[in-house]
Each structure stands twice: as C-alpha cells, then as structure tokens.
N, C-alpha and C positions, 0 to 999 in steps of 0.2 A: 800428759800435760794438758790442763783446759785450754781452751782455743782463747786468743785474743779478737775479741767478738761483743760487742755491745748487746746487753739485755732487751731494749728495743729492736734490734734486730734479727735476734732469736723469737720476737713474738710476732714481727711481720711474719717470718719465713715459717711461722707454725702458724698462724692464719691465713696464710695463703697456699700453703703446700701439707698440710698436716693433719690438721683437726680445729676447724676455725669453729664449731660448736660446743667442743670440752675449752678452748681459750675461753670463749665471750662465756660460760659458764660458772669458770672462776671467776671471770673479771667480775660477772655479777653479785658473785658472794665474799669478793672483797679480797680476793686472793692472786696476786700475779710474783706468784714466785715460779722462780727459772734456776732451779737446782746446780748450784757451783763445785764448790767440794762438799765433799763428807766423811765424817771420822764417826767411829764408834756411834754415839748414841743421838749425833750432833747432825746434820743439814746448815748448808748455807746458800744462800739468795745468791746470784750472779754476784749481785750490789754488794754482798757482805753480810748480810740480814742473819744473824744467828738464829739458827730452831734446835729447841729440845725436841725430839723423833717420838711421839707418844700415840705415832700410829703403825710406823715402821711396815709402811706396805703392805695391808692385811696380816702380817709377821712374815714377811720375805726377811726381814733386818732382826729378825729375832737376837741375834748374838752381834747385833753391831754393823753399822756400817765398815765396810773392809776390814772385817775382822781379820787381824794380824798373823794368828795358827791358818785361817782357812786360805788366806792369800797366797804364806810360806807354803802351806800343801799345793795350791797348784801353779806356783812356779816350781817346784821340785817336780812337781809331773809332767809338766811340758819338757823336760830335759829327757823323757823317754816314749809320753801319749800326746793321742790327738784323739780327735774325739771315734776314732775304731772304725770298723763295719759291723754294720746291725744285721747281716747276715752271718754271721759266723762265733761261737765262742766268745769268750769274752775274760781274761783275767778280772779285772774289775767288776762287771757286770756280774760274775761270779760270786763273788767274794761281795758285796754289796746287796745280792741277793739273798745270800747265807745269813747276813746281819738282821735283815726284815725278819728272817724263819726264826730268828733267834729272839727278836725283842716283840714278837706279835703273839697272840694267843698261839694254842697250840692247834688251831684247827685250818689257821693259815698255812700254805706251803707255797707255791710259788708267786714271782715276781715280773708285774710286767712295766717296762719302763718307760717314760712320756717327759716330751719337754715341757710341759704345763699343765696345771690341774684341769683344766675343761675337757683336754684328749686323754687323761687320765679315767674322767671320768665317762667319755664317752666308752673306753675298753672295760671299764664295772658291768655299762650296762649292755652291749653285747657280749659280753661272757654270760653275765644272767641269763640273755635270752637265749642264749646257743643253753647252758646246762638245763634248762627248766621249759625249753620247745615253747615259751608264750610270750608275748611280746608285750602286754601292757605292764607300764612304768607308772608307781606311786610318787609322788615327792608332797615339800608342804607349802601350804599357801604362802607367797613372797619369799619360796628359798631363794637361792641361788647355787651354781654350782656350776658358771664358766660359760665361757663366749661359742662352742663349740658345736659342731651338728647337732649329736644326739642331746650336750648338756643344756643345752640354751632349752630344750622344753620342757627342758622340769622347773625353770624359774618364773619370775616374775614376765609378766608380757611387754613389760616397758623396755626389758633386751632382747626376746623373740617377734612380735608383734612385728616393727618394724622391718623383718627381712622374711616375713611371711614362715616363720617359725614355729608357731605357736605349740603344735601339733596338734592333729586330733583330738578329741575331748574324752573319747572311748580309746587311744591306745597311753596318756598323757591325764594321772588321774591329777588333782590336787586337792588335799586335806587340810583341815584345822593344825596346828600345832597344839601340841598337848591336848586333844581331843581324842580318845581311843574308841568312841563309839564311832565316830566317821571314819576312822582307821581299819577297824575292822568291815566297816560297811562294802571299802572299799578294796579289802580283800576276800570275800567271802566266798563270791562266786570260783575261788580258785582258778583265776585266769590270771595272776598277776606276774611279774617275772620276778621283780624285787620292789623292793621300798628303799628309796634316796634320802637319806638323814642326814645334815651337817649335824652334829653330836651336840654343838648350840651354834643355830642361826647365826650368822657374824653378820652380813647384812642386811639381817632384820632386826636390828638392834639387839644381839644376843639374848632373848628369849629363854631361861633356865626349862630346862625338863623339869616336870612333877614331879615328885618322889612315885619311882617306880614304873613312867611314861615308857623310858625305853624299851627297859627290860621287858615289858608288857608288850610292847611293839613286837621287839623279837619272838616272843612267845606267838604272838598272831600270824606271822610269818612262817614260824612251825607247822603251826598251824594248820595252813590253809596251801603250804607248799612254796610259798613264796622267800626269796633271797632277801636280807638284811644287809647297804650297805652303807659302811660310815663315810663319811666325808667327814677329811681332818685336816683339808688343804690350808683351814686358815687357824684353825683350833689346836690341833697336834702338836708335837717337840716340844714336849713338856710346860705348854702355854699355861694346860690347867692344875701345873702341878704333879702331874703322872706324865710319864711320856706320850701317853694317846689318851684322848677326855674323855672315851667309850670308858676306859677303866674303873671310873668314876661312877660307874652305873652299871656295873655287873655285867653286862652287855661284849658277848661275842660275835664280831660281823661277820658274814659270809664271804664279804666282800672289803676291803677296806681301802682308800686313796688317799693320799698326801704329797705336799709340792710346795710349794712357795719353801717355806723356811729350811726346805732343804735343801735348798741350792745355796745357801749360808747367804743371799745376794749376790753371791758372785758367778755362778754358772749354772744355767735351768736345767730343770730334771724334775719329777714326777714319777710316782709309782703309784701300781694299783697291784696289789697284793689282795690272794682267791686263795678259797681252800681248795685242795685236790678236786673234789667232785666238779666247784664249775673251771677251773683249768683243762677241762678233760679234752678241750677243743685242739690243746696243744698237740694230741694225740695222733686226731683225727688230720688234723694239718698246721703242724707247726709254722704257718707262714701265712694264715689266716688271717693274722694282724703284723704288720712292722712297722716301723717309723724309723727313717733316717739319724732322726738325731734323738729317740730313745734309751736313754741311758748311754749316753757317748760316755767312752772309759774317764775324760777328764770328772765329768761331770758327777760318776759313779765313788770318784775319788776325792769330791769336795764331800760329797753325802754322808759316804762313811766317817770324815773327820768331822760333819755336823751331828752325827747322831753320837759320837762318842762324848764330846761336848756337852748335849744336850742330857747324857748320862750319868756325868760326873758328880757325886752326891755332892760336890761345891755348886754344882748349878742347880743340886735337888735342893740343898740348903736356900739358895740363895731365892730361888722362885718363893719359899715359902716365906721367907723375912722380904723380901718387897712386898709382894702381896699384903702380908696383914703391916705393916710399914703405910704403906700409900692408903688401903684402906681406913686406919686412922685419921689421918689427914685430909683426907674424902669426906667424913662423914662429918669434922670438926668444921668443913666449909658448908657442908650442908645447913648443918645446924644455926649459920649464921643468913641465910637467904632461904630458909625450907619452902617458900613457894614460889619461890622460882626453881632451884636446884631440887628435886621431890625426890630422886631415888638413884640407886646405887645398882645394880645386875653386874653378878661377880661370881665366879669360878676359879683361883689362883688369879693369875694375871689375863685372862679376859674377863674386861671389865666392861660397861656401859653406862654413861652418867645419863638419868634421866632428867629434861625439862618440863617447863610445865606447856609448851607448846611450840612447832617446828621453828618458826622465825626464831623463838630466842633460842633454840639450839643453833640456829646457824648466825646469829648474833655472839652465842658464846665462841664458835669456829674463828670467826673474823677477831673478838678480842684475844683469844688464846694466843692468835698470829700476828697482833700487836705487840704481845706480852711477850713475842720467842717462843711458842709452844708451837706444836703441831699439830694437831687431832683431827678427826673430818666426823660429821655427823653421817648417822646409817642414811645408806641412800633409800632404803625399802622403809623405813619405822626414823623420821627425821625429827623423833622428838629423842633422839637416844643420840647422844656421842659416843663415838668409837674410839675406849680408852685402852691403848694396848702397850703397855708396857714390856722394857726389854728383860730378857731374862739375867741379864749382866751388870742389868745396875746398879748400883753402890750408890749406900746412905748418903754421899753427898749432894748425887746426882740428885737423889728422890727429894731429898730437902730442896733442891734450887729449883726443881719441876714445881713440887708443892707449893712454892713460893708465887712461885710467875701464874700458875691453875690458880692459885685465889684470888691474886690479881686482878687475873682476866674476866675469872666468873661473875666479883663483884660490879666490875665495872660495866659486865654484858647486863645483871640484873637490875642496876641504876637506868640505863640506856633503856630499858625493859618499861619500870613505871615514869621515865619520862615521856615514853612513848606512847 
C-alpha cells in the first residue's frame, strides 16, 4: 500500500537525504514527478498525473508495469524460495542456466549471474581478461555500459571522470562507432582482451550499425585474438524483434550480457553468459567471482517466466505489428513539422525520434509530459529522444500514445519558432 505522504514532502526528504542534484535536474527540465502507482503500460504522479510509459526504464518494464503472470510467479515462489546461497547449487539457477544454453548461439555455454547490468558487465570483462592473459578493453566513443568498477571506463567520462574513473588511456581504448578503420587500428597490435559493443548504443541516441559494421567487428577480433562482447542490457528480450539484436547482424558474441528487462521490473537479476573457452576460469577456481545476491533462486524464477514471454510468437507477433503500427504514425507526424522533427532511428521497437537541436528535444520531453507521455531524451546524443515502446501493447494503447506524441511534438515545435 502507498504511504500516505505528501508529494512536497517526498521531494524535501530526496533533496535533503537522497540526491538533491538528479531533483534540481528534473526540476530544470520541467519534470517533478514522484512516481505513485503503476499498472501495465501506465505511471502515475503522487498528484494523480497519468503517463503513457514510452520509456519504460531503459526497458526494465518491457512487459508492463507489475506484469500480472510475473507477479503470480513470484508469490507462488515465495511459498517455497528466498533468494538461496550463492555458494552452493542451485535448482533454479540451474534450470535458468539451461534456458540461456538453449536460446543463445551455440557457441555460448555457461552462465554467470549479477543483480545489475554494470556487475554484469564488469564479469564479461574479467573473464576476457583471465581467458586471453591481456588486459586492454576497447569500447565506443559515448557508450555506456553501467555505474560499476570496471564498467564505468568503457563510457562516457561524464560518469567515470568525476570519481576519478576514467581509466588509463593505454588499458581503456575508445573508437568511432561505425568506423572499422579505427577499430581495427585499435586492435592490431594484438594486445587487446575484447571489444564492448551495446549491439545499438541506447544512450547515445541509438546509433544503427552499417550494414555489415558488426559482423566486421567480429571478424577483426578473430582476427587479431581478441573477444567480442555484446551488451543487450538495454536492447535484448526481443526489443528488436528477435530475442537478442546481435541476431540481427549475423554476429556471434564471445561473450554476451543482459539485465534490466529481465527482472520483468519486479526482482534484479543480470547474466553474463561466455562460451567454454573464456569460462575456463571456473575450472581453475570456481569461486574467483560470487555475488551474494547473483542470481538468487526468486530472482532466477521471475527470469525464466520473462524469457518465456518474451518467446511466445504472440509477443513475436505483436513486437512486429507495433513496430511498423507506431512507425506509421511516426513518420505521418514527421511529415507535418519536418524541420523540426527530422528523423526516425529504428530497429523493431528501439526507436529514437530525432530533433533538429538538444533544447527542443528537451522541449519535446517537457510537452510529451504535459500531454501524459513519458519519454527522456538520450543523455550522451540529446538531440535524439528515447522512444521505447512496450512489447505488449495493443492498437488501442498505440492510437491514444500516437494521439497525445502529436500533441506534444506540435506544440514543442510552435514553442520552438516562438522562441
């Protein structure tokens, strides 16, 4: 039951005890919502303020807020789990394991389990560097790829800089995206351990690969000796239409991680699935890495009914009829303000509305959230909104979304040449 609790006083006690610089951050872009209930595709304001979800937590809410099956699975499991010991076996962990070996290429085989995609990814890149003895890490120019020791330095320096993070410049390389001659440049010397790919940038304004970028990547990492890994923490569970967006591009990872959307919103949990060869650390000492709350059994137990879900040809159907659904209606608003609204970056339902400059993307943000909509511009590329639609929604949803997004946009691009 929500606390009876005033919305003013949830924002004193979060600028005085919490985070008083992500507060005044919103407040400056127009934004002081204080999250009340939520159902399915829907958000509500303390106040009552209704949002359509058209961000859904980098897709932590891919299937809905408190999705109804994932809920009933884990009050059914609490009547026998708790979240286990991560030193020992695991029924769950087991059996959630088995499912990865089963829905990922065949070159993956085991599974290591993480309460969030940043520790997720910090175990990709020391398994690379235990299987391949080198320690420099590629990534691309404004990735991102989580708040976490090792992952905070493959991104952008706006979240390592400040905690003296950065890494070294010679073990922390960083490349062009879609550039394969700086890619290769910067695998050449065969020093490298792997290369960190989100499969499309999310927080650089999703960024489509060239026809053929990836695979070519991979190919270079053959190469030259070096591991290929995907990050799908925000992209993955059939976001792009296939269950993992590597699919998309021909592309087998060495390494591969996913998290948010698999927790269905309801319980955190993270995997970083390796093929045998960089696993082989388990060998030498199976206790090299653990984490307390790494795949607790509840948590192992939301997963597997999110990837079944995620698998059901009504959810394969349905990702493809919203996708080209919404994209219609997308391009129908385009066509009505084209210099202000100038373009569209799309992959199934990762989407990215481009403007014609950061203020009125975050001008379109503030009317969106007038209008009842949700959406947040990319923090790295803020001329790009971050349009992510849920994989469950139904033509009527997307008609009343489409409705309120034109709404907002026209009135961001009037706001625009008044200005």
């Amino acid at each position: 039951m929500l606390e009876n609790i005033s919305k003013k006083e949830i924002l004193e006690k979060s600028i005085n005890w919490w985070n008083p610089g992500r507060v005044k951050q919103w407040k400056d872009d127009g934004i002081d919502l204080v999250i009340g209930k939520r159902e399915g595709y829907y958000i509500y304001d303390m106040d009552g303020k209704e949002l359509m979800d058209a961000h859904l937590n980098g897709g932590t809410y891919n299937l809905g807020h408190r999705n109804p099956e994932i809920i009933s699975t884990l009050k059914t499991a609490l009547e026998d789990y708790d979240i286990g010991n991560h030193h020992f076996p695991s029924i769950k962990r087991a059996q959630l394991a088995e499912a990865f070996y089963k829905c990922t290429p065949s070159n993956l085989k085991y599974t290591v389990f993480s309460s969030g995609g940043g520790e997720a990814i910090d175990v990709a890149l020391k398994s690379a560097r235990y299987a391949t003895k080198r320690k420099k890490i590629v990534s691309i120019i404004n990735a991102y790829h989580g708040h976490t020791g090792l992952a905070v330095s493959l991104g952008n320096e706006r979240y390592s800089k400040p905690f003296l993070s950065q890494g070294n410049e010679e073990d922390f390389i960083h490349v062009p995206f879609n550039d394969l001659e700086a890619m290769e440049k910067a695998l050449i010397n065969e020093d490298v351990a792997c290369v960190v790919i989100e499969t499309i940038p999310a927080t650089y304004g999703f960024p489509l690969p060239k026809n053929g970028y990836l695979s070519s990547v991979k190919q270079l990492c053959e190469k030259y000796g070096s591991l290929y890994v995907a990050d799908e923490v925000q992209i993955g569970l059939m976001r792009t239409g296939k269950l993992w967006g590597f699919e998309n591009f021909g592309v087998e990872p060495d390494i591969f991680v996913t998290g948010k959307g698999l927790s269905g919103g309801i319980y955190p949990i993270a995997a970083t699935v390796i093929s045998e060869k960089v696993g082989q650390w388990m060998f030498e000492d199976g206790s090299a890495h653990m984490a307390t709350f790494g795949g607790t059994e509840l948590g192992c137990i939301v997963a597997m009914k999110v990837l079944e879900i995620c698998q059901r040809q009504e959810t394969v159907d349905n990702v493809e009829k919203v996708s080209n659904y919404l994209r219609q209606g997308l391009e129908s608003m385009m066509k009505q303000v084209p210099d202000f609204f100038v373009g569209i970056r799309q992959l199934g339902l990762v989407m990215g509305l481009e403007f014609n400059h950061p203020e009125a993307t975050k001008r379109v943000m503030r009317s969106l959230y007038n209008n009842g909509v949700w959406a947040i511009y990319s923090m790295l590329q803020p001329t790009v909104l971050q349009f992510k639609p849920g994989l469950l929604y139904d033509t009527e949803y997307c008609d009343e979304l489409l409705s309120r997004v034109e709404k907002g946009i026209k009135e961001a691009a009037n706001m625009a040449v008044i200005k």
